[in-house]
N, C-alpha and C positions, 0 to 999 in steps of 0.2 A: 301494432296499433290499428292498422287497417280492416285486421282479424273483427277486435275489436269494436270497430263501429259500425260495421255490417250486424256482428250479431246482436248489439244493443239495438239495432234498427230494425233489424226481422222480428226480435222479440216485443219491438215495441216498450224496453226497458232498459231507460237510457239513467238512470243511477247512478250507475259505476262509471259510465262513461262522462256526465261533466263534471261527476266529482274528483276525477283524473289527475292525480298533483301535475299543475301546471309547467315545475321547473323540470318534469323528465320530459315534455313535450317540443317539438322542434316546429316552428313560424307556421308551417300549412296544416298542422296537426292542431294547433291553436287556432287557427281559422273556422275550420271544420265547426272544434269544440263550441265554437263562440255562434256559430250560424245555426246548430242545431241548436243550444238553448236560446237564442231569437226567435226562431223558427215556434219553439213550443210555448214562450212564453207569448207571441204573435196569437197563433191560431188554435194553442190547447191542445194541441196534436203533436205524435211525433211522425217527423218528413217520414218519407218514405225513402227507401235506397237508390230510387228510379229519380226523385226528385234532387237528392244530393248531388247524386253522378252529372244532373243538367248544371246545376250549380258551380259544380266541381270538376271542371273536365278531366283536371290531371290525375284524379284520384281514382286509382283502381283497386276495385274490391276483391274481396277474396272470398270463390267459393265456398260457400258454407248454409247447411242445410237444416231445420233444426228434426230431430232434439240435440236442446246442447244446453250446458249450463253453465249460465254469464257470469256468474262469481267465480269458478272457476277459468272461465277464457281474460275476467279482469286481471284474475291473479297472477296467472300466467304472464299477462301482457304487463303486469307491475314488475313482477323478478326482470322479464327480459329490458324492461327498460333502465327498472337502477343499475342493471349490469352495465348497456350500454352507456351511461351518464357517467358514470364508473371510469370506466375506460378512456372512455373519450375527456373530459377532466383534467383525470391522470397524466395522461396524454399530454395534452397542452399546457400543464403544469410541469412535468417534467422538461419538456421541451425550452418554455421561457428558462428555467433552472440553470441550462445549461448556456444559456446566451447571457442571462444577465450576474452567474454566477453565486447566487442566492438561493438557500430555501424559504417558500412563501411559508412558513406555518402557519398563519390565519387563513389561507388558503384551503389546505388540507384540510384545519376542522372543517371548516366551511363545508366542504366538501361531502365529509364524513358526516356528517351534522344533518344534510339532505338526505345520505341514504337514508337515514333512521328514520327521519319525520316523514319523507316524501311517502302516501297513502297509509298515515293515520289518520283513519276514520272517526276515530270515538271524539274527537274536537268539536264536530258542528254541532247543534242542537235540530237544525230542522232537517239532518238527513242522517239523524243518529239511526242503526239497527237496532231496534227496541227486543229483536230476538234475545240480545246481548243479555238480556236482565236475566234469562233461564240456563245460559252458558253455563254459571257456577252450579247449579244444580246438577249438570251431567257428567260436570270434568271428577275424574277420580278423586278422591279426598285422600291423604297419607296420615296415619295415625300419629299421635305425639304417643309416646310410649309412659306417660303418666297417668295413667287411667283416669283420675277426678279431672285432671287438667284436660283431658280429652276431649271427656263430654262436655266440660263447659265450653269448650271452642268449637265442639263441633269437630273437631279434627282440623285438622291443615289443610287447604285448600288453595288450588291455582291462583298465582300471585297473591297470596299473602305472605308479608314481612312480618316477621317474627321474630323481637327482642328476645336473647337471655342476658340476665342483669348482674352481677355480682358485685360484693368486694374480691379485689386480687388474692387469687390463691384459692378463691372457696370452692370451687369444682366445675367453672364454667364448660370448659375443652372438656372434662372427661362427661359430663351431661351429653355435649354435640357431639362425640365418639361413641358412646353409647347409641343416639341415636342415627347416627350412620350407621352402626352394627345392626342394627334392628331393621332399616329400612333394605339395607343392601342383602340380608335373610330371606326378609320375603320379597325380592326380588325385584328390585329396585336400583338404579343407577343415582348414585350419588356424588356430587362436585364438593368434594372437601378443600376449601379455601384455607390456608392459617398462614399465620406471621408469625408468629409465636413456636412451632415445631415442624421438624422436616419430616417427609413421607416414613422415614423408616421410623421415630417417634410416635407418630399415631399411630401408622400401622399395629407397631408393637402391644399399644395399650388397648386396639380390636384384637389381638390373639388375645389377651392374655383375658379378655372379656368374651371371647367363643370358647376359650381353653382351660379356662378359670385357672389362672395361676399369674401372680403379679409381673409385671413388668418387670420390674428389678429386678427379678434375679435374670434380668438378659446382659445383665452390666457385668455380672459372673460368668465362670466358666459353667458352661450349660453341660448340665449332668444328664444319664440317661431318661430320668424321667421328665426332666422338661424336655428333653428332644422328643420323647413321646408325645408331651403335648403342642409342643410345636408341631407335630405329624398330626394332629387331629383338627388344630387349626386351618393347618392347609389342606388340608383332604375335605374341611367344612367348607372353605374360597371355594375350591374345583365347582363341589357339588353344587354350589350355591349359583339359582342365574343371574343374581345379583353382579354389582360392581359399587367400588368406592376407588376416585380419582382424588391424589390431591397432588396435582402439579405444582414446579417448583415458578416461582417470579411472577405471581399475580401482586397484585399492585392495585390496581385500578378497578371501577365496573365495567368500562369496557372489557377489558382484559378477562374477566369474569365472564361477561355477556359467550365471549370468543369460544371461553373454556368451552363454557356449557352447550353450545351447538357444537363444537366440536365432538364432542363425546356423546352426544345429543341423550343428556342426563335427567331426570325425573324430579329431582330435588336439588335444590343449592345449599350448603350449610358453611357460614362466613364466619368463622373467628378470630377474630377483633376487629371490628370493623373501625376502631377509633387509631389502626395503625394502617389503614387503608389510604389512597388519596384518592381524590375527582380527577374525573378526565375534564381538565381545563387547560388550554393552552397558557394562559399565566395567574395559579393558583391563589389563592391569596394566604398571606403571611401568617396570621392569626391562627392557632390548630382549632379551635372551636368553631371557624370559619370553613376549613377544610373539613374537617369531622360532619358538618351540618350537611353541607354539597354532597361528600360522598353519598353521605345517608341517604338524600334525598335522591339520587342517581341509581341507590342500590333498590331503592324502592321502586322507579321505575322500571326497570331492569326487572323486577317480578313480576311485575303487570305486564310488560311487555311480550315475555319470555310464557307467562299463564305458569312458572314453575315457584311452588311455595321455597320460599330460603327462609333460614335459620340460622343468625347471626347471634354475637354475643359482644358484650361492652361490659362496662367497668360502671358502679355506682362512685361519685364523688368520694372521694377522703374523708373530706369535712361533711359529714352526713348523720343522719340521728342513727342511733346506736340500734335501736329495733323499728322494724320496719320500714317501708320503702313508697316514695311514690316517684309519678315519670320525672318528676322536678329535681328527684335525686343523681339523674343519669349525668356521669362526669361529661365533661367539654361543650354540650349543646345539648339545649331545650329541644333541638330540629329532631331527634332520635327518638324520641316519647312523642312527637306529634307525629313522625311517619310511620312508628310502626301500626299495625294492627291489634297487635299483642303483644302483650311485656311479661314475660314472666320473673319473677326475681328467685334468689336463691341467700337464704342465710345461715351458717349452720348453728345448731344446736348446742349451745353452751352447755346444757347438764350430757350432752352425746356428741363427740367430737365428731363420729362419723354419719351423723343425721344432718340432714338440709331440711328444711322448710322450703319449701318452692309455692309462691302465688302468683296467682294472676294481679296484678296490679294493673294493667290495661286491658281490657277484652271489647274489640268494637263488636261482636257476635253475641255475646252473650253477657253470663254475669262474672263478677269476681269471684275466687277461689280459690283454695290454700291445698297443699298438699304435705305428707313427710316420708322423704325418703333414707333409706339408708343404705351408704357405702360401703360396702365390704372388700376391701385393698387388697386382702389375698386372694379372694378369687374372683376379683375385678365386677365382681354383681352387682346389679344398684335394684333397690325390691322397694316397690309404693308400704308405707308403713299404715300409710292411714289419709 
Protein backbone atom coordinates (compact mmCIF):
# COMPACT_ATOMS: atom_id res chain seq x y z
CA UNK A 1 0.00 0.00 0.00
CA UNK A 2 2.89 2.16 0.92
CA UNK A 3 4.14 1.62 -2.73
CA UNK A 4 1.07 2.84 -3.59
CA UNK A 5 0.65 6.19 -2.11
CA UNK A 6 4.13 7.50 -2.81
CA UNK A 7 3.41 6.93 -6.45
CA UNK A 8 -0.06 8.45 -6.56
CA UNK A 9 1.77 11.44 -4.75
CA UNK A 10 4.70 11.74 -7.20
CA UNK A 11 2.42 11.52 -9.93
CA UNK A 12 0.13 13.75 -8.56
CA UNK A 13 -2.69 11.23 -9.43
CA UNK A 14 -4.47 10.20 -6.61
CA UNK A 15 -7.69 8.19 -8.35
CA UNK A 16 -6.84 4.82 -7.54
CA UNK A 17 -5.67 5.63 -4.41
CA UNK A 18 -9.04 7.04 -2.53
CA UNK A 19 -10.93 5.08 -4.53
CA UNK A 20 -9.10 2.08 -2.62
CA UNK A 21 -12.06 -0.42 -1.26
CA UNK A 22 -11.90 0.48 2.10
CA UNK A 23 -12.56 -3.01 3.75
CA UNK A 24 -8.87 -4.47 2.44
CA UNK A 25 -7.31 -1.38 4.26
CA UNK A 26 -5.94 -1.68 8.00
CA UNK A 27 -6.71 1.78 10.81
CA UNK A 28 -3.31 3.85 9.68
CA UNK A 29 -3.93 3.10 5.98
CA UNK A 30 -7.38 4.55 6.57
CA UNK A 31 -5.94 7.40 8.04
CA UNK A 32 -3.59 8.43 5.51
CA UNK A 33 -6.55 7.73 2.86
CA UNK A 34 -8.89 10.12 4.63
CA UNK A 35 -6.12 12.96 5.24
CA UNK A 36 -4.99 13.11 1.71
CA UNK A 37 -8.81 13.58 0.36
CA UNK A 38 -8.97 16.39 3.25
CA UNK A 39 -5.96 17.65 2.21
CA UNK A 40 -7.33 18.07 -1.65
CA UNK A 41 -10.62 18.75 -0.93
CA UNK A 42 -9.07 21.77 1.61
CA UNK A 43 -6.55 23.31 -0.80
CA UNK A 44 -7.35 21.86 -4.46
CA UNK A 45 -4.03 20.37 -4.33
CA UNK A 46 -2.48 17.10 -3.93
CA UNK A 47 0.06 17.08 -0.55
CA UNK A 48 3.17 16.42 -1.36
CA UNK A 49 5.19 13.34 0.03
CA UNK A 50 7.43 15.73 2.15
CA UNK A 51 4.08 16.98 3.67
CA UNK A 52 2.44 13.54 4.51
CA UNK A 53 5.76 12.15 5.91
CA UNK A 54 5.44 15.51 8.63
CA UNK A 55 1.96 14.38 9.12
CA UNK A 56 2.67 11.01 9.34
CA UNK A 57 5.70 10.16 11.24
CA UNK A 58 5.27 6.44 11.18
CA UNK A 59 4.83 6.12 7.70
CA UNK A 60 7.71 5.09 5.51
CA UNK A 61 7.72 5.31 2.01
CA UNK A 62 9.05 3.47 -0.55
CA UNK A 63 11.58 4.33 -2.96
CA UNK A 64 10.13 4.78 -6.14
CA UNK A 65 11.02 6.97 -9.16
CA UNK A 66 8.89 7.69 -12.04
CA UNK A 67 8.25 6.48 -14.98
CA UNK A 68 5.89 4.25 -13.63
CA UNK A 69 2.35 3.47 -14.13
CA UNK A 70 -0.40 3.78 -11.28
CA UNK A 71 -2.98 1.58 -12.67
CA UNK A 72 -0.66 -0.93 -12.84
CA UNK A 73 1.11 -0.41 -9.22
CA UNK A 74 -3.06 0.00 -8.17
CA UNK A 75 -3.50 -3.39 -9.44
CA UNK A 76 -0.79 -4.90 -8.13
CA UNK A 77 -1.49 -3.34 -4.71
CA UNK A 78 -5.43 -4.61 -5.25
CA UNK A 79 -4.25 -8.68 -5.91
CA UNK A 80 -1.75 -8.35 -3.05
CA UNK A 81 -4.24 -6.99 -0.64
CA UNK A 82 -7.40 -9.33 -1.44
CA UNK A 83 -4.77 -12.02 -0.85
CA UNK A 84 -3.70 -10.78 2.33
CA UNK A 85 -7.60 -10.05 3.56
CA UNK A 86 -7.91 -13.54 2.27
CA UNK A 87 -5.60 -15.16 4.59
CA UNK A 88 -5.86 -13.26 7.36
CA UNK A 89 -10.15 -13.94 7.54
CA UNK A 90 -9.43 -17.25 6.89
CA UNK A 91 -7.34 -17.38 9.53
CA UNK A 92 -9.51 -16.02 12.22
CA UNK A 93 -12.26 -17.87 10.97
CA UNK A 94 -10.86 -21.09 11.06
CA UNK A 95 -9.44 -20.47 14.39
CA UNK A 96 -12.89 -19.32 16.22
CA UNK A 97 -14.18 -22.77 14.33
CA UNK A 98 -12.20 -24.62 16.22
CA UNK A 99 -12.94 -23.04 19.77
CA UNK A 100 -16.44 -22.60 19.36
CA UNK A 101 -16.89 -25.84 17.38
CA UNK A 102 -19.04 -24.36 14.59
CA UNK A 103 -18.98 -23.42 10.92
CA UNK A 104 -19.63 -19.80 10.48
CA UNK A 105 -21.14 -20.03 6.84
CA UNK A 106 -22.53 -16.52 6.69
CA UNK A 107 -19.12 -15.80 7.51
CA UNK A 108 -17.46 -17.38 4.66
CA UNK A 109 -19.84 -15.84 2.00
CA UNK A 110 -19.24 -12.87 3.57
CA UNK A 111 -15.94 -13.17 3.14
CA UNK A 112 -16.00 -14.37 -0.36
CA UNK A 113 -18.51 -11.87 -1.18
CA UNK A 114 -15.51 -8.95 -0.50
CA UNK A 115 -13.09 -10.64 -2.75
CA UNK A 116 -15.30 -10.15 -5.76
CA UNK A 117 -16.66 -6.68 -5.03
CA UNK A 118 -13.73 -5.23 -3.06
CA UNK A 119 -12.24 -2.77 -6.40
CA UNK A 120 -15.21 -2.74 -8.58
CA UNK A 121 -14.88 0.38 -10.22
CA UNK A 122 -17.66 0.59 -12.74
CA UNK A 123 -20.37 1.32 -9.42
CA UNK A 124 -19.60 5.17 -8.94
CA UNK A 125 -20.84 7.50 -11.43
CA UNK A 126 -18.46 10.38 -10.70
CA UNK A 127 -15.09 8.32 -10.91
CA UNK A 128 -16.49 6.11 -13.58
CA UNK A 129 -13.45 5.30 -16.50
CA UNK A 130 -15.21 6.86 -19.34
CA UNK A 131 -12.15 4.87 -21.49
CA UNK A 132 -14.52 1.86 -20.55
CA UNK A 133 -17.06 2.95 -23.45
CA UNK A 134 -14.14 2.10 -26.38
CA UNK A 135 -13.03 -1.40 -24.40
CA UNK A 136 -15.74 -3.25 -26.46
CA UNK A 137 -14.46 -1.97 -29.58
CA UNK A 138 -10.90 -3.49 -29.08
CA UNK A 139 -11.74 -6.71 -27.31
CA UNK A 140 -11.69 -9.57 -29.86
CA UNK A 141 -15.33 -10.45 -31.09
CA UNK A 142 -15.85 -14.61 -31.66
CA UNK A 143 -18.11 -15.51 -34.53
CA UNK A 144 -21.56 -17.29 -34.03
CA UNK A 145 -21.15 -19.72 -36.75
CA UNK A 146 -24.77 -18.88 -38.37
CA UNK A 147 -23.81 -16.42 -40.78
CA UNK A 148 -27.23 -14.16 -40.98
CA UNK A 149 -27.31 -14.48 -37.28
CA UNK A 150 -23.93 -13.15 -37.16
CA UNK A 151 -24.14 -10.18 -38.73
CA UNK A 152 -27.06 -9.18 -37.12
CA UNK A 153 -25.26 -9.28 -33.62
CA UNK A 154 -22.31 -8.30 -34.73
CA UNK A 155 -20.59 -11.28 -33.56
CA UNK A 156 -20.19 -12.17 -29.89
CA UNK A 157 -18.51 -10.00 -27.99
CA UNK A 158 -16.73 -9.70 -24.34
CA UNK A 159 -19.39 -10.39 -21.79
CA UNK A 160 -22.25 -11.00 -23.63
CA UNK A 161 -24.87 -13.40 -22.41
CA UNK A 162 -26.31 -15.24 -24.96
CA UNK A 163 -29.70 -17.31 -24.75
CA UNK A 164 -30.35 -20.53 -26.86
CA UNK A 165 -34.00 -21.33 -26.56
CA UNK A 166 -35.69 -24.48 -27.39
CA UNK A 167 -38.41 -27.01 -26.91
CA UNK A 168 -36.86 -30.32 -25.37
CA UNK A 169 -35.27 -32.45 -27.75
CA UNK A 170 -35.16 -29.93 -30.72
CA UNK A 171 -31.18 -29.56 -30.98
CA UNK A 172 -30.14 -27.14 -28.40
CA UNK A 173 -26.60 -29.13 -27.05
CA UNK A 174 -25.81 -30.21 -30.63
CA UNK A 175 -26.21 -26.24 -31.72
CA UNK A 176 -23.63 -25.42 -28.49
CA UNK A 177 -21.18 -28.63 -29.60
CA UNK A 178 -21.14 -27.35 -32.88
CA UNK A 179 -20.13 -24.35 -31.83
CA UNK A 180 -17.55 -25.28 -29.49
CA UNK A 181 -16.21 -27.29 -32.48
CA UNK A 182 -15.97 -24.21 -34.56
CA UNK A 183 -14.47 -21.94 -31.99
CA UNK A 184 -11.98 -24.64 -30.46
CA UNK A 185 -10.65 -25.00 -34.74
CA UNK A 186 -9.77 -21.72 -35.07
CA UNK A 187 -8.26 -21.64 -32.07
CA UNK A 188 -9.82 -20.91 -29.15
CA UNK A 189 -10.15 -22.38 -25.60
CA UNK A 190 -13.58 -23.27 -24.63
CA UNK A 191 -15.39 -24.16 -21.08
CA UNK A 192 -18.07 -26.55 -22.01
CA UNK A 193 -20.58 -26.55 -18.90
CA UNK A 194 -23.53 -29.35 -19.23
CA UNK A 195 -25.86 -31.22 -16.83
CA UNK A 196 -27.25 -32.97 -19.22
CA UNK A 197 -24.10 -35.20 -20.75
CA UNK A 198 -20.73 -36.42 -19.47
CA UNK A 199 -17.37 -35.44 -21.25
CA UNK A 200 -17.12 -38.61 -23.13
CA UNK A 201 -20.82 -37.78 -24.66
CA UNK A 202 -19.90 -34.43 -26.17
CA UNK A 203 -16.82 -35.29 -26.90
CA UNK A 204 -18.02 -37.99 -29.02
CA UNK A 205 -20.68 -35.90 -30.98
CA UNK A 206 -17.39 -33.19 -31.74
CA UNK A 207 -15.61 -36.27 -33.48
CA UNK A 208 -18.32 -37.44 -35.12
CA UNK A 209 -18.86 -33.51 -36.42
CA UNK A 210 -14.70 -33.14 -37.37
CA UNK A 211 -15.09 -36.85 -38.61
CA UNK A 212 -18.40 -36.76 -40.16
CA UNK A 213 -19.70 -39.91 -39.07
CA UNK A 214 -22.69 -40.13 -36.49
CA UNK A 215 -22.15 -40.74 -32.96
CA UNK A 216 -23.97 -43.83 -32.77
CA UNK A 217 -22.36 -45.98 -34.27
CA UNK A 218 -19.77 -45.46 -31.12
CA UNK A 219 -22.46 -47.63 -29.16
CA UNK A 220 -21.35 -50.53 -31.74
CA UNK A 221 -18.53 -52.36 -32.14
CA UNK A 222 -16.32 -49.88 -34.07
CA UNK A 223 -15.28 -51.39 -37.44
CA UNK A 224 -12.22 -50.40 -39.30
CA UNK A 225 -13.49 -47.56 -40.92
CA UNK A 226 -14.80 -45.67 -38.09
CA UNK A 227 -11.40 -46.25 -36.29
CA UNK A 228 -10.15 -44.45 -39.44
CA UNK A 229 -12.25 -41.81 -38.60
CA UNK A 230 -11.69 -41.65 -35.20
CA UNK A 231 -7.85 -41.29 -36.31
CA UNK A 232 -8.62 -38.27 -38.29
CA UNK A 233 -10.56 -36.80 -35.40
CA UNK A 234 -7.64 -36.91 -33.22
CA UNK A 235 -5.03 -36.15 -35.39
CA UNK A 236 -7.44 -32.84 -36.16
CA UNK A 237 -7.43 -32.24 -31.73
CA UNK A 238 -3.31 -32.57 -31.97
CA UNK A 239 -3.23 -30.14 -34.78
CA UNK A 240 -5.53 -27.91 -33.67
CA UNK A 241 -4.24 -24.92 -30.84
CA UNK A 242 -7.48 -25.00 -29.80
CA UNK A 243 -9.04 -26.54 -26.64
CA UNK A 244 -12.59 -27.56 -25.44
CA UNK A 245 -12.95 -28.26 -21.37
CA UNK A 246 -15.90 -29.73 -19.91
CA UNK A 247 -15.28 -30.72 -16.56
CA UNK A 248 -17.21 -32.98 -14.52
CA UNK A 249 -19.39 -31.14 -10.97
CA UNK A 250 -20.07 -27.61 -12.09
CA UNK A 251 -23.10 -26.78 -10.37
CA UNK A 252 -23.01 -23.19 -9.67
CA UNK A 253 -21.47 -19.73 -11.32
CA UNK A 254 -19.01 -19.52 -8.98
CA UNK A 255 -17.89 -22.97 -9.77
CA UNK A 256 -17.97 -21.82 -13.35
CA UNK A 257 -16.30 -18.45 -12.67
CA UNK A 258 -13.28 -21.11 -11.07
CA UNK A 259 -13.52 -23.27 -14.07
CA UNK A 260 -12.86 -20.59 -16.47
CA UNK A 261 -9.59 -18.84 -14.74
CA UNK A 262 -8.45 -22.00 -14.17
CA UNK A 263 -8.16 -23.01 -17.67
CA UNK A 264 -7.97 -19.35 -18.29
CA UNK A 265 -10.58 -20.10 -21.35
CA UNK A 266 -11.84 -17.49 -24.27
CA UNK A 267 -15.45 -18.54 -24.18
CA UNK A 268 -17.90 -20.08 -21.71
CA UNK A 269 -20.88 -22.22 -23.31
CA UNK A 270 -23.51 -23.22 -20.46
CA UNK A 271 -26.05 -26.04 -21.12
CA UNK A 272 -28.96 -25.82 -19.17
CA UNK A 273 -28.67 -23.27 -17.42
CA UNK A 274 -32.32 -23.89 -15.72
CA UNK A 275 -30.44 -27.19 -14.01
CA UNK A 276 -27.83 -24.96 -12.67
CA UNK A 277 -28.07 -23.36 -8.95
CA UNK A 278 -26.89 -19.74 -7.31
CA UNK A 279 -24.24 -19.43 -5.14
CA UNK A 280 -26.39 -18.47 -2.17
CA UNK A 281 -25.81 -19.65 1.08
CA UNK A 282 -29.68 -20.52 1.88
CA UNK A 283 -31.24 -20.83 -1.70
CA UNK A 284 -34.73 -20.19 -2.07
CA UNK A 285 -37.39 -23.07 -2.59
CA UNK A 286 -39.23 -21.89 -5.72
CA UNK A 287 -37.18 -23.27 -9.08
CA UNK A 288 -38.19 -20.10 -10.86
CA UNK A 289 -36.69 -18.27 -8.02
CA UNK A 290 -33.36 -20.26 -8.28
CA UNK A 291 -33.43 -20.21 -12.14
CA UNK A 292 -33.87 -16.26 -12.09
CA UNK A 293 -30.61 -15.78 -9.31
CA UNK A 294 -28.59 -18.13 -11.24
CA UNK A 295 -29.16 -16.24 -14.51
CA UNK A 296 -28.66 -13.33 -13.14
CA UNK A 297 -25.15 -14.31 -11.40
CA UNK A 298 -24.24 -16.00 -14.77
CA UNK A 299 -24.65 -12.79 -16.42
CA UNK A 300 -22.43 -11.27 -14.15
CA UNK A 301 -19.94 -13.65 -14.25
CA UNK A 302 -19.60 -12.35 -18.14
CA UNK A 303 -19.29 -8.98 -17.55
CA UNK A 304 -17.02 -9.61 -15.05
CA UNK A 305 -14.94 -12.30 -16.67
CA UNK A 306 -15.05 -9.78 -20.28
CA UNK A 307 -15.63 -13.68 -21.73
CA UNK A 308 -18.85 -14.01 -24.06
CA UNK A 309 -20.90 -17.42 -22.88
CA UNK A 310 -23.48 -19.37 -24.55
CA UNK A 311 -26.08 -20.81 -22.67
CA UNK A 312 -29.20 -22.81 -23.56
CA UNK A 313 -32.92 -23.07 -21.72
CA UNK A 314 -35.99 -24.74 -22.52
CA UNK A 315 -39.26 -22.68 -23.95
CA UNK A 316 -42.34 -23.27 -21.77
CA UNK A 317 -44.59 -26.46 -22.51
CA UNK A 318 -47.64 -24.57 -22.45
CA UNK A 319 -46.44 -22.24 -25.28
CA UNK A 320 -47.80 -21.16 -28.86
CA UNK A 321 -47.14 -23.68 -31.27
CA UNK A 322 -45.06 -21.27 -33.89
CA UNK A 323 -43.18 -18.83 -32.87
CA UNK A 324 -41.45 -17.56 -29.78
CA UNK A 325 -40.86 -14.46 -27.71
CA UNK A 326 -38.72 -13.89 -24.23
CA UNK A 327 -42.02 -14.39 -22.28
CA UNK A 328 -42.11 -17.82 -23.67
CA UNK A 329 -38.79 -18.89 -21.77
CA UNK A 330 -39.79 -21.67 -19.10
CA UNK A 331 -39.39 -21.09 -15.18
CA UNK A 332 -38.43 -17.04 -15.32
CA UNK A 333 -39.16 -13.88 -17.08
CA UNK A 334 -35.32 -12.95 -15.24
CA UNK A 335 -33.66 -15.09 -18.34
CA UNK A 336 -35.07 -12.90 -21.37
CA UNK A 337 -34.38 -9.80 -19.29
CA UNK A 338 -30.57 -10.81 -18.79
CA UNK A 339 -29.60 -12.07 -21.68
CA UNK A 340 -28.41 -9.90 -24.38
CA UNK A 341 -29.54 -12.10 -27.00
CA UNK A 342 -32.04 -14.83 -27.46
CA UNK A 343 -31.85 -16.91 -30.06
CA UNK A 344 -34.72 -19.55 -30.61
CA UNK A 345 -34.67 -22.77 -32.42
CA UNK A 346 -37.96 -24.62 -34.04
CA UNK A 347 -37.77 -27.26 -36.22
CA UNK A 348 -39.40 -27.60 -39.62
CA UNK A 349 -42.60 -29.62 -39.70
CA UNK A 350 -42.61 -30.16 -43.51
CA UNK A 351 -38.24 -30.99 -42.82
CA UNK A 352 -37.77 -32.96 -39.72
CA UNK A 353 -34.12 -32.18 -39.96
CA UNK A 354 -34.30 -28.26 -40.62
CA UNK A 355 -34.39 -25.57 -37.50
CA UNK A 356 -35.54 -22.18 -37.91
CA UNK A 357 -33.32 -20.32 -35.66
CA UNK A 358 -34.20 -16.32 -34.87
CA UNK A 359 -33.12 -13.82 -33.05
CA UNK A 360 -36.00 -12.94 -30.78
CA UNK A 361 -33.92 -10.58 -28.54
CA UNK A 362 -30.94 -8.66 -30.02
CA UNK A 363 -29.93 -5.55 -27.60
CA UNK A 364 -27.16 -4.64 -30.80
CA UNK A 365 -28.97 -4.80 -33.58
CA UNK A 366 -32.24 -6.02 -35.32
CA UNK A 367 -34.20 -9.25 -35.23
CA UNK A 368 -33.55 -12.28 -37.68
CA UNK A 369 -34.33 -15.56 -38.75
CA UNK A 370 -32.32 -18.00 -40.16
CA UNK A 371 -32.63 -22.20 -41.62
CA UNK A 372 -30.53 -24.65 -40.95
CA UNK A 373 -30.18 -28.04 -41.65
CA UNK A 374 -28.99 -31.19 -39.85
CA UNK A 375 -27.42 -33.89 -41.25
CA UNK A 376 -27.10 -36.89 -38.43
CA UNK A 377 -24.90 -38.91 -40.46
CA UNK A 378 -22.30 -36.85 -40.93
CA UNK A 379 -22.97 -34.67 -38.00
CA UNK A 380 -22.84 -31.26 -40.37
CA UNK A 381 -25.24 -28.34 -39.53
CA UNK A 382 -25.19 -25.99 -43.14
CA UNK A 383 -27.02 -22.30 -42.96
CA UNK A 384 -29.99 -23.01 -45.59
CA UNK A 385 -30.92 -19.72 -46.01
Amino acid sequence: MNKLIVASLKSKSVDRLVRFPQELMDEFELQIIGWVAEYISKYDETPSLERLTEEFEDFIPIDIDPPFVIDDIADQTLERKRLSFFISAMTSLVDRTRIEGAIHEEEVYSIMKTIRVAGDEDSTYTTYDRRKYSERKHTKAVPFFIGVLNRAMGSLHAGDYTLIVARLGTGKSLITQWQAREWMLSGMKVLFVSQEMLANEIFARIDGMVASFNPLSLRSDIDKALESKLQVAKLTAKMSKGEIYAPRGIRTPEQVAMAAKFFMVDAIIVDGVYQMAPDLLHPPSAKWERIAETSSQLKQLAQVTKLPMLATTQIKRVGRTMGFTPEDLAYADALGQDADQIISLETDIAYPNRLMTEIIKNRYGPPMSSLVELDFETMKIEEVR
